[in-house]
C-alpha positions in Angstrom: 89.5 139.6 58.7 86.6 138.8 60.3 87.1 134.8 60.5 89.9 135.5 62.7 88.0 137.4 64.7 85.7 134.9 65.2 88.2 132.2 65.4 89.8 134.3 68.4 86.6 135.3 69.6 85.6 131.2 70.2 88.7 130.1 71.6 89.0 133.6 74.4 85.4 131.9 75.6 87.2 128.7 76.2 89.8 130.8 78.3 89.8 129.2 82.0 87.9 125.5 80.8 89.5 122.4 81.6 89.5 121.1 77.9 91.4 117.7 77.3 93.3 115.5 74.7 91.0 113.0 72.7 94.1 110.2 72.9 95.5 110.6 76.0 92.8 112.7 78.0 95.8 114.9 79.4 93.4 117.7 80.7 94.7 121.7 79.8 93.2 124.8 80.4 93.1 127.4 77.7 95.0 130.8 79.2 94.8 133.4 77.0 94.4 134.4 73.3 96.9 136.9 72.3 99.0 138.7 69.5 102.8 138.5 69.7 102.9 141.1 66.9 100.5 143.5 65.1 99.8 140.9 62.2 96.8 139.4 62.1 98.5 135.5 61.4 100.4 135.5 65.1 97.6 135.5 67.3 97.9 132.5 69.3 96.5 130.2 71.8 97.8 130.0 74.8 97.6 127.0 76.4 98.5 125.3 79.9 98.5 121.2 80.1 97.9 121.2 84.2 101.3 119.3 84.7 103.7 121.6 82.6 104.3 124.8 81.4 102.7 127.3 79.2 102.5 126.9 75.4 101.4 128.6 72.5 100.0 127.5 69.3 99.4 129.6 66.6 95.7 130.0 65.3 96.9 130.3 61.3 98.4 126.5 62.2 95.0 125.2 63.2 93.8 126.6 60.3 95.8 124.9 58.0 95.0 122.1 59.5 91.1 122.6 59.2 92.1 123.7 55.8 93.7 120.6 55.2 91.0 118.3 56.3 88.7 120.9 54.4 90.4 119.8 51.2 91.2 115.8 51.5 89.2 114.2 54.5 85.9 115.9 54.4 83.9 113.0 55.0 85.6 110.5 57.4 87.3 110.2 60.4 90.7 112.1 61.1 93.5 111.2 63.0 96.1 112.4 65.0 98.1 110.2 62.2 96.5 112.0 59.5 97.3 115.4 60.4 100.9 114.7 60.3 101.9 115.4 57.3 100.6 118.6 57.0 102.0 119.5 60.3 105.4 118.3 59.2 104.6 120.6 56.1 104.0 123.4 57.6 107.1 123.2 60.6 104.2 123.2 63.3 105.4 121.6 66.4 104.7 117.5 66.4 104.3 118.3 70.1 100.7 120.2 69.2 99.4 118.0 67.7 97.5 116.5 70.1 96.2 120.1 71.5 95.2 121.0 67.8 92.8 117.9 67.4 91.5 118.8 70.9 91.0 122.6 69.9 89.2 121.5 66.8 86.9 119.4 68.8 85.1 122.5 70.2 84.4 123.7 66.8 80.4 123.3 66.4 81.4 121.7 62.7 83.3 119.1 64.6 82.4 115.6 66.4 84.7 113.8 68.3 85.8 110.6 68.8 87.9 109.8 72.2 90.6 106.7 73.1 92.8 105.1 71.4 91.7 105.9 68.0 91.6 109.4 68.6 89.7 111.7 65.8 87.7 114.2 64.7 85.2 114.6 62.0 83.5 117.1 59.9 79.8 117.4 60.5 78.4 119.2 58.0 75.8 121.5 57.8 72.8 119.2 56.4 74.1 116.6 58.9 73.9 118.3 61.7 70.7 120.3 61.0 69.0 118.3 58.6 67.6 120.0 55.1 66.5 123.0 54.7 62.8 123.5 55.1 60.9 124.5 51.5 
């Protein structure tokens, strides 16, 4: 599918940049994007916070999430707080949370907002680019 491979294909360029959480700026670096299997759902992220050990976060769960915010928050703020239901939902790891919304953030359709209110929000299109010229 090629969404995925784009999707993998964004987040192997982040591979080796110090990225951080919007709540509690805890810096990680992205390691690696990789398969654990031959389906196309298990590639995962691999990520390192620079004070622990290595973890790994499934693509397909940060796409339900975007899904998700697709479907009922298009047009304001999301929080960390927002997404958990759907992470509770879907068994994804409360733990991730935090390193979703962050992963989200460098999507171009993305803006985020940092401290303690922590969020992201959808920037369209038209928003971001104005109208189309006639």
């Amino acid at each position: 599918m090629r969404i995925l491979d784009s999707i993998r294909g964004h987040f192997a360029l982040l591979a080796n940049r110090e990225l951080h959480t919007l709540s509690e700026k805890a810096p990680f670096v992205v390691t690696r994007v990789v398969s654990t299997t031959k389906t196309q759902s298990d590639w995962t992220v691999e990520i390192r916070p620079l004070n622990g050990k290595s973890n790994l976060i499934y693509i397909s769960d940060i796409l339900k999430v975007y899904a998700w915010i697709m479907h009922n928050k298009m047009s304001g703020w999301v929080t960390r707080k927002d997404i958990q239901g759907v992470i509770e939902e879907s068994r994804i790891n409360k733990k991730q949370a935090s390193y979703i919304l962050a992963l989200m953030a460098t999507f171009d359709d993305f803006k985020p907002r940092e401290g303690n209110e922590a969020a992201i929000k959808y920037i369209s299109h038209k928003e971001k680019f104005g109208s189309p010229v006639k």
